[in-house]
TIROLUM-313559 format. One line per field, with one value per residue (C-alpha): residue number from 1; y, x, z; residue in one letter. Coordinates in steps of 0.25 Angstrom, whole numbers. Example, Ala and Ser with C-alpha at 12.3 -4.5 7.8 and 13.67 -1.06 7.14 Angstrom:
! TIROLUM-313559
num: 1_2
c2: -18_-4
c1: 49_55
c3: 31_29
residu: A_S
This chain:
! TIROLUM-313559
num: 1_2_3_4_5_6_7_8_9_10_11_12_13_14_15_16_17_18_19_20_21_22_23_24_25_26_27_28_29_30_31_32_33_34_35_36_37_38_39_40_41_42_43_44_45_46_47_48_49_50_51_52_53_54_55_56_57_58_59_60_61_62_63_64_65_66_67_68_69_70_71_72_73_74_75_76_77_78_79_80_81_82_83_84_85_86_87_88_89_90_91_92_93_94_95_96_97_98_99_100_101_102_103_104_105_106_107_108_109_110_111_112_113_114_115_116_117_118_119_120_121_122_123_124_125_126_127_128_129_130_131_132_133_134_135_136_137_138_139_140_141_142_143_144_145_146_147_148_149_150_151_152_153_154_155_156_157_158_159_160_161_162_163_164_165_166_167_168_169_170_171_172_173_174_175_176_177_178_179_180_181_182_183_184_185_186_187_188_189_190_191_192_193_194_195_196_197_198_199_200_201_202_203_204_205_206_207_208_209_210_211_212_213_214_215_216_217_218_219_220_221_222_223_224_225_226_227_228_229_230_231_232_233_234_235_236_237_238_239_240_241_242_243_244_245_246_247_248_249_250_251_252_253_254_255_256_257_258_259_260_261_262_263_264_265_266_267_268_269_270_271_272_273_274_275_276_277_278_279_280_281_282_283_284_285_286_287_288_289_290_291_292_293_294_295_296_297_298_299_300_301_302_303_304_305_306_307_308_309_310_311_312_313_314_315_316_317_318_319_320_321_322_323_324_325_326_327_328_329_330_331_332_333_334_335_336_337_338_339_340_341_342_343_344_345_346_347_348_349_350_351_352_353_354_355_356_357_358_359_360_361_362_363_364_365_366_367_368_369_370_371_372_373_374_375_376_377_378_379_380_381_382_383_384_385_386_387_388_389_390_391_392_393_394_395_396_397_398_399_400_401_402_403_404_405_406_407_408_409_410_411_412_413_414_415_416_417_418_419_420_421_422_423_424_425_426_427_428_429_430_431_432_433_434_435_436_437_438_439_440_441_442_443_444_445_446_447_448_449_450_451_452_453_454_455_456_457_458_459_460_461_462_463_464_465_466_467_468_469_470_471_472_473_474_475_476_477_478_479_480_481_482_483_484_485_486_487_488_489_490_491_492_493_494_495_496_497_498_499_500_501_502_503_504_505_506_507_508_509_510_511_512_513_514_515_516_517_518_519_520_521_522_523_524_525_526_527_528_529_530_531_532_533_534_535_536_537_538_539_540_541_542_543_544_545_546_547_548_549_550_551_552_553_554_555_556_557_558_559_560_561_562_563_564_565_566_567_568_569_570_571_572_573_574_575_576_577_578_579_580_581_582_583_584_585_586_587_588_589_590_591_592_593_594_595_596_597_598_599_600_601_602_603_604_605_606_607_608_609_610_611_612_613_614_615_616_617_618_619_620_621_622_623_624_625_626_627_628_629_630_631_632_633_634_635_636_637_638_639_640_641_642_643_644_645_646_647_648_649_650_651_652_653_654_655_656_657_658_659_660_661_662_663_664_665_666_667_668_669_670_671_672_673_674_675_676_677_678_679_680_681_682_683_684_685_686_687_688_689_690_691_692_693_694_695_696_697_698_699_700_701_702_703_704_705_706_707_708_709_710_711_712_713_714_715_716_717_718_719_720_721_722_723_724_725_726_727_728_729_730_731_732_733_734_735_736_737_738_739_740_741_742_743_744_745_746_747_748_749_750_751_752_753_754_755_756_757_758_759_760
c2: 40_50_56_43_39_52_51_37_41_54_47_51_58_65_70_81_78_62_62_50_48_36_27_32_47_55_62_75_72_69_81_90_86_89_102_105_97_90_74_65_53_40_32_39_30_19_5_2_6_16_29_38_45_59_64_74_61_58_70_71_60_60_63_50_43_30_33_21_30_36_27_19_29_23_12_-4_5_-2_4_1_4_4_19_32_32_19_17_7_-4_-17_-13_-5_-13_-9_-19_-16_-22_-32_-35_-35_-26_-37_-37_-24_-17_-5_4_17_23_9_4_-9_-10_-24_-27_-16_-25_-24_-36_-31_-40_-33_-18_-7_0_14_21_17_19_33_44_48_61_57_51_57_47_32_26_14_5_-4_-15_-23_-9_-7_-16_-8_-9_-16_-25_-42_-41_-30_-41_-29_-14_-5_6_14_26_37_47_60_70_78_89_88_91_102_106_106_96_96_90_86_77_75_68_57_47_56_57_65_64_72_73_82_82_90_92_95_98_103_100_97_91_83_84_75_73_69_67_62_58_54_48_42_40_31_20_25_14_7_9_13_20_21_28_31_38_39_46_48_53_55_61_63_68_68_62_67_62_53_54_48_45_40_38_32_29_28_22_18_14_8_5_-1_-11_-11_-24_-32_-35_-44_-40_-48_-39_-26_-31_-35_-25_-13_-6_1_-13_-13_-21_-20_-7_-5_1_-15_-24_-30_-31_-38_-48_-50_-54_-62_-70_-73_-80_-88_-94_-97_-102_-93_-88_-101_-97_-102_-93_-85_-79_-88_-80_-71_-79_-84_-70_-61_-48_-40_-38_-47_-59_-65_-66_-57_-46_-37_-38_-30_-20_-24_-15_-14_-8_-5_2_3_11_12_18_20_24_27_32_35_39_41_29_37_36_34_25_29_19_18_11_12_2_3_-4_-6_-10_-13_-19_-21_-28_-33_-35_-41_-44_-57_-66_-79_-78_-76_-66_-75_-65_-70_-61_-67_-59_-59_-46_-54_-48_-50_-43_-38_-36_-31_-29_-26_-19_-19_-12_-7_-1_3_5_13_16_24_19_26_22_13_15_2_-2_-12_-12_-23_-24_-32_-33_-41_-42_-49_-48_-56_-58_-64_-67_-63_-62_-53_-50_-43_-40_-41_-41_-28_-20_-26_-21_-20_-8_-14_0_-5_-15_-28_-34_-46_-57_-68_-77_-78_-85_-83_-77_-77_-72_-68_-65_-58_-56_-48_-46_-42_-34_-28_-24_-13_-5_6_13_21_19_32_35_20_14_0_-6_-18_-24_-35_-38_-49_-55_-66_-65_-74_-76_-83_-86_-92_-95_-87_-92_-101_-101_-110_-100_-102_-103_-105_-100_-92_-86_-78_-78_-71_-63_-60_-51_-45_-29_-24_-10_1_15_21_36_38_53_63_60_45_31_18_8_-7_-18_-32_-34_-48_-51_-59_-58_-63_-71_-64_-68_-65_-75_-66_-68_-74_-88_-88_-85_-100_-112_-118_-131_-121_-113_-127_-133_-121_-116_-126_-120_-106_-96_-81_-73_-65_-55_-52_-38_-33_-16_-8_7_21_33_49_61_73_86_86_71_59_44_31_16_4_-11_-23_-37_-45_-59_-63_-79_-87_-79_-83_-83_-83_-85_-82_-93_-86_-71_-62_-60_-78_-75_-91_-94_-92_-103_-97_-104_-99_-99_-96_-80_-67_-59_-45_-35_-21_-9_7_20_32_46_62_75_88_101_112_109_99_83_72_57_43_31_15_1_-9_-23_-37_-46_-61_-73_-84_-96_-103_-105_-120_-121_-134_-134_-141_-155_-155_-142_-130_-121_-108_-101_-88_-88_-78_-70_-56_-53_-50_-34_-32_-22_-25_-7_5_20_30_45_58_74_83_99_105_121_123_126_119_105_95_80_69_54_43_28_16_1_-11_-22_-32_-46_-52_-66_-74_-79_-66_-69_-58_-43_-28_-20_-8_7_21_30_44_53_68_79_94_104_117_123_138_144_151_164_160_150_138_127_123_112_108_96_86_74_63_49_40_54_45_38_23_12_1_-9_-5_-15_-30_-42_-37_-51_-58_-63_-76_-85_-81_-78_-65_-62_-50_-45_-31_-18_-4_8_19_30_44_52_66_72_86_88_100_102_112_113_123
c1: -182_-172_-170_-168_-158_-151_-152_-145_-134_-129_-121_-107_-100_-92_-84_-81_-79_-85_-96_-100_-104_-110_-99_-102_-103_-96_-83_-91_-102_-91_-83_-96_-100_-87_-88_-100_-98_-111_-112_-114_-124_-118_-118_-131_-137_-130_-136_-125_-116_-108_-100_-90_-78_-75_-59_-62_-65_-51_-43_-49_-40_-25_-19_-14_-24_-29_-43_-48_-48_-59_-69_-66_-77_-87_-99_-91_-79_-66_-53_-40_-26_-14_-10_-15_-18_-23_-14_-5_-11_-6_-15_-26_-40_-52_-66_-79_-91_-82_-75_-61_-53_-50_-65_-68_-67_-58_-57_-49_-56_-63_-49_-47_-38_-40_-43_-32_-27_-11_-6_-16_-15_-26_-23_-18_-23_-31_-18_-10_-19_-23_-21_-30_-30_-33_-48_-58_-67_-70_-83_-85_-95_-96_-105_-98_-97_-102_-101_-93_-80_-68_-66_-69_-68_-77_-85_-85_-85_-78_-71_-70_-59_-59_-48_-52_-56_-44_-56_-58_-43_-36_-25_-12_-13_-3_-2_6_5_13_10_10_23_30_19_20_12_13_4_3_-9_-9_-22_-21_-29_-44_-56_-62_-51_-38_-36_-29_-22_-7_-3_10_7_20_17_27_24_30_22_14_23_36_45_43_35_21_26_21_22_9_8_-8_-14_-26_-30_-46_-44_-58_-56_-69_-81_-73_-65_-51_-45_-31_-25_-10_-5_9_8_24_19_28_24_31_22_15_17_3_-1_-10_-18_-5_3_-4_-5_9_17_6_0_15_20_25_36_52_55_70_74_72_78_88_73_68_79_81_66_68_79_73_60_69_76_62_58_46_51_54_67_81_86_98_101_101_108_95_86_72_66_59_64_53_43_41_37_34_41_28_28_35_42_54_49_38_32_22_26_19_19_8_4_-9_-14_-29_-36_-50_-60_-75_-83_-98_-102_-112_-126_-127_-114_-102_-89_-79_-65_-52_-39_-30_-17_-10_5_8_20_20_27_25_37_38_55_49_56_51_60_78_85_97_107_104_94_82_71_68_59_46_38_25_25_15_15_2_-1_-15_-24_-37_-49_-64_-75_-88_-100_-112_-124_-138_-149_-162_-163_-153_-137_-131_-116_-106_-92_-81_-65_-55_-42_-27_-20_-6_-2_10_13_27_33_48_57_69_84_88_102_108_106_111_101_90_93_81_69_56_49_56_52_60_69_77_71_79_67_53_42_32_27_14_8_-9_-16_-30_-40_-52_-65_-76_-90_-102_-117_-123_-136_-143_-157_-164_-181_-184_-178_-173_-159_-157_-143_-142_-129_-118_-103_-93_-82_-70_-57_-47_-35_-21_-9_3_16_28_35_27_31_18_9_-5_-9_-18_-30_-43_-56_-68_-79_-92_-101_-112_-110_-125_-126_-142_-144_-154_-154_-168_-171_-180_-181_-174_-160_-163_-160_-160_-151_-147_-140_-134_-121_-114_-100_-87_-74_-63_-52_-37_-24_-14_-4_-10_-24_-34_-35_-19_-15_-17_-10_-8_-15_-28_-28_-31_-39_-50_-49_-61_-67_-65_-76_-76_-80_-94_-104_-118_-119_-133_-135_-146_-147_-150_-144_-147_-142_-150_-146_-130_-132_-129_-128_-131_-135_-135_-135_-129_-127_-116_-115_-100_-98_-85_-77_-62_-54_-39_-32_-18_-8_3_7_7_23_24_14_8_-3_-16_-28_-40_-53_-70_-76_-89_-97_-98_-110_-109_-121_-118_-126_-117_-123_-115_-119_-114_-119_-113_-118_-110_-94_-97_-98_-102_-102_-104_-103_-107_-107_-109_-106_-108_-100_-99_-92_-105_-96_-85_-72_-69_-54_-54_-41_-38_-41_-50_-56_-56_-67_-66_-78_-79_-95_-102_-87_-88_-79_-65_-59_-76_-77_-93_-95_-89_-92_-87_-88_-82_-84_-80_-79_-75_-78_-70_-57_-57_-60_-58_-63_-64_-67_-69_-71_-76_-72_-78_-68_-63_-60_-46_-49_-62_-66_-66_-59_-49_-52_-48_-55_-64_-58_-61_-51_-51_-45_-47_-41_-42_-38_-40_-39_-37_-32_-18_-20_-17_-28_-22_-28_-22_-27_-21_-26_-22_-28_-25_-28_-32_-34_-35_-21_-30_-22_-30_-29_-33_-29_-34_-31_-17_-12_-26_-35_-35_-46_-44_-32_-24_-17_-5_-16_-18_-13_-13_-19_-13_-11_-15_-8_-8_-6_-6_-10_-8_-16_-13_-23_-20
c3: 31_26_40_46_35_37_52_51_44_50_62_66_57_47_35_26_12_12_1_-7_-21_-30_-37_-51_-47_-59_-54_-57_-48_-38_-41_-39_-25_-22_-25_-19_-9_-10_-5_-17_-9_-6_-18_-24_-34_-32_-27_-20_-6_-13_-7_-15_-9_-13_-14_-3_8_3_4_18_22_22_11_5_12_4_-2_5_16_13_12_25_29_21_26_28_23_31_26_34_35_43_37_40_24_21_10_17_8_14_27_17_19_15_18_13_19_26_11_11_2_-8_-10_-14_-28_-31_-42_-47_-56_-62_-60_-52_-41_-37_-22_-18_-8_-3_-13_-24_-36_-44_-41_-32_-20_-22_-15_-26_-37_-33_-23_-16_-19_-34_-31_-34_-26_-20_-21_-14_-12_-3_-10_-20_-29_-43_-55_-63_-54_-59_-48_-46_-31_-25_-17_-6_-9_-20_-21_-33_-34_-43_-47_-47_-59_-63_-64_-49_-46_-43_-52_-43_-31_-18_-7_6_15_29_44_53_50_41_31_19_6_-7_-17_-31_-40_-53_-62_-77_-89_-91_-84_-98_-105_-102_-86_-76_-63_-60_-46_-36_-22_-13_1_12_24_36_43_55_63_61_49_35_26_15_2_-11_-23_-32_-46_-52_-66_-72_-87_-92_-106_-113_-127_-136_-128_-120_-107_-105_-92_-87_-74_-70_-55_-50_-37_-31_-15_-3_10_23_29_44_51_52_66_74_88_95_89_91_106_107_99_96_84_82_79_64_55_56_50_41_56_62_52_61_71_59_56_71_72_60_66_77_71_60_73_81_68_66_53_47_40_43_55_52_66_77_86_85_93_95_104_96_102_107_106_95_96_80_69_63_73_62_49_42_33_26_16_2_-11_-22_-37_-47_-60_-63_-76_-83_-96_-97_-107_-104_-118_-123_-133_-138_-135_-118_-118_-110_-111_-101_-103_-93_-94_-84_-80_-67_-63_-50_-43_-28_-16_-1_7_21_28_32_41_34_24_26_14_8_14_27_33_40_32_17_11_7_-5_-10_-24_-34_-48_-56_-69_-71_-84_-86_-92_-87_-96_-98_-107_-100_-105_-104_-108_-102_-89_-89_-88_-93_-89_-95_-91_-91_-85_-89_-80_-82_-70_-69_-55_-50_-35_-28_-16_-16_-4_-6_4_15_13_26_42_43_31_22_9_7_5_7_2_-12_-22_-21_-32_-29_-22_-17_-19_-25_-18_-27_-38_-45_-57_-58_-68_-68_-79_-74_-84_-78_-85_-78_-84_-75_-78_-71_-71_-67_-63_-58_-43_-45_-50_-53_-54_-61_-66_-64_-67_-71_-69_-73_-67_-71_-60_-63_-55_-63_-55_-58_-44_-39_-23_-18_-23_-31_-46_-54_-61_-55_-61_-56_-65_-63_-74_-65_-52_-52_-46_-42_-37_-34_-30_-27_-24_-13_-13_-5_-5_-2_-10_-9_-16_-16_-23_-24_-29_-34_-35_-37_-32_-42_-36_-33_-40_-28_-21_-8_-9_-14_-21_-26_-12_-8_-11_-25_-17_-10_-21_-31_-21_-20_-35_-37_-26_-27_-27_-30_-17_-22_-15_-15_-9_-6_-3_1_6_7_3_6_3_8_10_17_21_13_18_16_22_17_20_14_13_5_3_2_-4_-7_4_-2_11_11_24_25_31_36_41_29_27_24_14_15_4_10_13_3_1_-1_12_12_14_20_23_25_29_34_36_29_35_29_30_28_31_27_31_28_30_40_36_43_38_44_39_46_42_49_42_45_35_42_37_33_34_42_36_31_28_20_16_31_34_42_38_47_50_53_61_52_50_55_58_53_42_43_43_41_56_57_61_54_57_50_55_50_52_43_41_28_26_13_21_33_35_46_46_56_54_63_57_68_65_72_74_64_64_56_61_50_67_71_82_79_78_79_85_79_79_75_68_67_58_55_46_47_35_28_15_9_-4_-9_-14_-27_-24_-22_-13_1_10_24_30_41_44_56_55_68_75_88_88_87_87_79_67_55_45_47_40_33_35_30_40_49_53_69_78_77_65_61_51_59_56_64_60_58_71_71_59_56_42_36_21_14_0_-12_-23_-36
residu: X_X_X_X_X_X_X_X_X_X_X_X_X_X_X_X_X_X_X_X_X_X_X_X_X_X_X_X_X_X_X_X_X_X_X_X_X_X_X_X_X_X_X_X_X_X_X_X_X_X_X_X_X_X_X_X_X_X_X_X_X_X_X_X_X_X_X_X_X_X_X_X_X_X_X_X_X_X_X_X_X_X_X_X_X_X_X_X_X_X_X_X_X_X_X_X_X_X_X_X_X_X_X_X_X_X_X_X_X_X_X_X_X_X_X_X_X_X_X_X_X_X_X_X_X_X_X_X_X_X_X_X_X_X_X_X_X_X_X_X_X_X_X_X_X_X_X_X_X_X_X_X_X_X_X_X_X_X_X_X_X_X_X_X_X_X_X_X_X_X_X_X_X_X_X_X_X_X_X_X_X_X_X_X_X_X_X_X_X_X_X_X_X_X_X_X_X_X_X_X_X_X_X_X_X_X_X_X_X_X_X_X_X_X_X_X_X_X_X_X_X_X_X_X_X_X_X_X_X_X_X_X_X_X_X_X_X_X_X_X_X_X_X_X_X_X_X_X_X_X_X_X_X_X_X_X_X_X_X_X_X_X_X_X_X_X_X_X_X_X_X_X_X_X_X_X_X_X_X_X_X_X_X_X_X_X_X_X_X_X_X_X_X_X_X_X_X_X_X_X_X_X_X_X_X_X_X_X_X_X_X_X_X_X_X_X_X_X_X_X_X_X_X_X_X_X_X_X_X_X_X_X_X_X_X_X_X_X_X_X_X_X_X_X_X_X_X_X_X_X_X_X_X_X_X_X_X_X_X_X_X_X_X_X_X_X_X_X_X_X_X_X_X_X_X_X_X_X_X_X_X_X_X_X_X_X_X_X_X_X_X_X_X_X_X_X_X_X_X_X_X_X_X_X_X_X_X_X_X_X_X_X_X_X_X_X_X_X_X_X_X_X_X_X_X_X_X_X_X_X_X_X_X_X_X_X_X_X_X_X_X_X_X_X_X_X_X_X_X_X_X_X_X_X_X_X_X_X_X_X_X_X_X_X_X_X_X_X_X_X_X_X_X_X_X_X_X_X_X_X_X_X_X_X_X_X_X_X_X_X_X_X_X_X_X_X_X_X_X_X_X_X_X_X_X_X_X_X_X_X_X_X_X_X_X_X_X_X_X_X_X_X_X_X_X_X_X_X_X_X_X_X_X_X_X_X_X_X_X_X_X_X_X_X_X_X_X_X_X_X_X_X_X_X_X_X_X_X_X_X_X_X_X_X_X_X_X_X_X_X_X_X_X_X_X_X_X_X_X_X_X_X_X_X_X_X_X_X_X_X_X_X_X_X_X_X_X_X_X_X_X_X_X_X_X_X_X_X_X_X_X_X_X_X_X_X_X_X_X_X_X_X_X_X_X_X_X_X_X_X_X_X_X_X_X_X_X_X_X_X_X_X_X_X_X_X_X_X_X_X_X_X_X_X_X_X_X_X_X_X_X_X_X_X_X_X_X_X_X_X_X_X_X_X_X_X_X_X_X_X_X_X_X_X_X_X_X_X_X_X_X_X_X_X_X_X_X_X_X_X_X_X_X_X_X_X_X_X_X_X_X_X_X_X_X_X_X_X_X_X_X_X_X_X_X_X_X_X_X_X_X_X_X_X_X_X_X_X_X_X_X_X_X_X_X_X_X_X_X_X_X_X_X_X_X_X_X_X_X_X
């Protein structure tokens, strides 16, 4: 049986530094299969899907490079971007399992960052919580993910990041980064203190970068800490992020415009702003705009070759700033129990801007800067009491969160035909006018009960969690937006599990997972994204969207090979769909009502072998997530029907293969990796797709020592080795029921950057 497992899983391919560890690993464990180079099994232990990413898969990558990007490798694992880094957050997706992103849980070190979508109202994206080069690893899971993680909306996956251990670092980090689209990255890391005592970490990254196409530019400035100071017995950790982000937008396309204009095709850059109020001009007089035309003497021809009012727009761009700050404290209680606390508090202020057309500036210009802007205030706190007793190793944990979160619509000036006045890479000040503005309030409290133990080579895993999240939207401007009062409450979401030793390297395991999703407080999704009249008319009838996910596989680890497969089926009920009525920059309420389930089912084959300096790892999924009902919109007299059941899922590609090859002999290394996607669908009928690509992307390097014995590392990486043209990100815009839809954006083409590493 072992042969056959190992034969089925050693297929195509490949990389050097990929290993894998269970989600509770200690860091020391981690730490030490660095060093030896040894690979940690998949998950071993655990009852569940679970694979851990080691901070040697990441600096593999491109420097800068979103850590996300590390585990799109991974079984049912679908990460995309419009970037080269998959940092650009408004195009960043990740789906699970054919979950979307705003169904998975993540963490930072047990700290919630909400769903880490672009208009987050309950956290931050991990690019702006961390860099990369600060983690010491991501575990993810590709079920709903472990009790203990603070989050109320993991229906899907979860993925878990840790910073690393001051112990692991070196003490003087530097490092340069420069390539394709004037590129350059800079990024210092400075370790202190004793590896028994006080220690910490403090780092700077700076990185601008111009877009791939068009006009503009990605730019950030991100400052991190760490201290672990032992207090007596007990251990007292602090982290603090700065994160200051700006990025100049890429224009969302659909397949007529890619066939039309190309993948090339972006916004009106600072360079076209006359294009721009020409364009604008024009579709006030043909009355596609809707506003009061201004120029008449412009005309009703679009000049080519554009052709819509939406082919591009002027400079639009995302913007955000955060702080991010943590305490923590892990103590014996004497006796077998082990406490751990952490409080944390997060400040974010953020803003989306689009020069629409839909809207004329006072001073005569026939465009208005439209913002969507973002205020958080969130605190909160997690802990623990743990507990052995015998056999068994009992668990109680709660977290409490306050979330104040206020969302607005403003549209701000252009000063005059001849100059805009305006720098969209800067926060605004000074609207002429205020559509709406809203005020949210989140309470979270949620416990869990877990216990483990042991019967011989058998562990059982028995456990569940709870939850009530109370939702509030109070007017501050009202504008035709929604309030009211919302709550989610559910104090029993039952976990199961089993791991099984089956001697020589092989295990079994297996579990059920329960759980709730809680509702969202944003004007842009969610329940409050709909009329004050839809959103009245279904409170009575809402339901929280839940899952039942079901997991059984093997695990093995023999020798230099370690892999995994697995199968699954979840049951997904009170699918909350939100349709968006208008192109994304009207920014319309949105149709929103339960309509019915999903079933998903999938087979994860993931496999490595390492002999000598040479690594070879591959990874398949194959997933079949189908809508179970047709659609009934019953807010239209008669109702309409839409024919969804039996559909595949959305942004949910049904294959994914995964392959890389990798070399690593202390001083040289080289690595190359090729990821396979079937097509996707961004219509709910299906009758809309992309079609499935593989990306390629390879690095080579190597390292040596200063006579004074100084570290040195040259590396060079190339992303897209193939020049592809292709779409990466689907569903920017949301996703229609059938027809095309600008919800498309293009990947990234080849880029070449060269890295060079000191270590003191």
């Amino acid at each position: 049986m072992r042969t056959f497992f190992q034969a089925l899983l050693v297929s195509a391919a490949f990389i050097p530094a990929a290993a894998y560890a269970q989600d509770t690993m200690p860091a020391s464990d981690a730490e030490a299969a660095d060093e030896t180079g040894e690979i940690v099994v998949f998950g071993q232990g655990q009852s569940r899907q679970v694979q851990t990413i080691r901070p040697a898969d990441i600096s593999i990558l491109t420097p800068g490079s979103s850590p996300l990007r590390a585990i799109e490798k991974l079984p049912s694992v679908n990460v995309q971007s419009a970037d080269p880094f998959g940092s650009y957050e408004w195009s960043t997706r990740v789906t699970i399992r054919g979950f979307n992103q705003n169904q998975l849980g993540f963490n930072l070190d047990g700290i919630p960052l909400g769903d880490m979508t672009y208009g987050n109202n309950n956290g931050l994206h991990i690019s702006r919580a961390t860099s990369s080069d600060n983690i010491g690893r991501t575990t993810v899971s590709q079920g709903s993910g472990s009790i203990t993680t603070q989050s109320t909306n993991n229906l899907g996956g979860t993925l878990e990041f840790f910073t690393a251990d001051p112990n692991t670092l070196p003490a003087l980090t530097l490092m340069g980064t420069y390539g394709s689209s004037e590129t350059a990255r800079g990024f210092a890391r400075v370790r202190f203190g004793k590896d028994d005592g006080v220690r910490g970490f403090a780092s700077v990254q700076l990185i601008s970068a111009n877009k791939w196409k068009g006009e503009g530019q990605q730019q950030q400035f991100m400052v991190n800490g760490k201290l672990v100071a032992p207090l007596g017995d007990a251990t007292v950790d602090a982290y603090y992020s700065y994160s200051d982000r700006a990025e100049d937008d890429y224009q969302d396309l659909s397949q007529e415009m890619i066939g039309r204009l190309g993948y090339d095709w972006d916004n009106f850059g600072k360079s076209k702003y006359l294009l721009a109020l020409q364009v604008a001009d024009i579709g006030a007089n043909r009355g596609d705009s809707g506003t009061t035309p201004l120029n008449p003497a412009a005309g009703t021809v679009y000049p080519a070759p554009i052709a819509s009012l939406d082919d591009a727009y002027y400079d639009a761009s995302g913007l955000r700033r955060d702080h991010l700050g943590s305490i923590g404290l892990t103590s014996p209680l004497g006796g077998n129990l082990t406490l751990r606390l952490k409080g944390y508090l997060h400040l974010n202020e953020g803003q989306g801007t689009w020069g629409t057309p839909y809207v004329n500036s006072p001073t005569g210009v026939p465009m208005a800067l439209r913002t969507t802007e973002y205020d958080i205030e969130r605190s909160g706190f997690f802990g623990s009491v743990e507990g052995r007793f015998g056999d068994h190793t009992i668990t109680v944990g709660g977290w409490y969160e306050n979330n104040d979160f206020t969302q607005a619509r403003r549209f701000y000036s252009y000063q005059s035909r001849t100059s805009p006045g305006i720098d969209h890479m800067q926060f605004q000040r000074g609207a002429f006018f205020t559509q709406w503005e809203i005020g949210f309030n989140t309470r979270t409290l949620q416990y869990y009960v877990q216990d483990e133990f042991a019967l011989g080579d058998l562990t059982i895993n028995l456990g569940w969690k709870g939850f009530q999240v109370d939702n509030k939207a109070r007017a501050i401007i009202l504008g035709g937006r929604t309030v009211g009062d919302l709550s989610v409450k559910d104090w029993f979401q039952p976990h199961a599990g089993f791991s099984y030793k089956l001697g020589d390297g092989l295990e079994a395991f297996g579990g059920f997972t329960q759980v709730t999703r809680a509702y969202v407080s944003s004007t842009t999704a969610g329940p409050f994204s709909s009329t004050q009249a839809g959103f009245d008319a279904i409170k009575p009838l809402l339901k929280p969207e839940s899952s039942n996910t079901y997991e059984l596989g093997l695990r093995l680890g023999s020798g230099g090979f370690h892999g995994v497969v697995a199968v699954y089926t979840v049951d997904f009920r009170n699918r909350l769909l939100t349709i968006p009525t208008s192109v994304g920059i009207v920014g319309a309420a949105n149709a929103l009502q339960n309509v019915g389930s999903v079933r998903a089912r999938g087979v994860e084959l993931t496999g490595e072998y390492r002999t000598g300096p040479l690594t070879l790892f591959a990874s398949y999924s194959y997933n079949d997530n189908t809508y179970r009902n047709d659609v009934v919109i019953t807010t239209t007299l008669p109702n309409t029907v839409i024919p969804t059941a039996g559909k595949t899922v959305v942004d949910s590609p049904k294959h994914l293969l995964h392959g890389e090859v990798g070399y690593d002999d202390g001083n040289v290394f080289a690595h190359v990796g090729a990821g396979y996607m079937s097509k996707r669908y961004f219509t709910y009928t299906n009758d809309r797709w992309v079609d499935g690509r593989t990306i390629v992307d390879a690095s080579v390097g190597f390292r040596f020592k200063l006579p004074q014995g100084q570290k040195v590392e040259l590396q060079m990486n190339v992303t897209n080795l193939f020049d592809l043209d292709y779409v990466s990100t689907i569903g920017s815009n949301g996703f229609g029921n059938s027809g095309d839809n600008q919800t498309l954006l293009a990947g990234a083409p080849r880029q070449i950057f060269a890295t060079m590493r000191f270590e003191f």
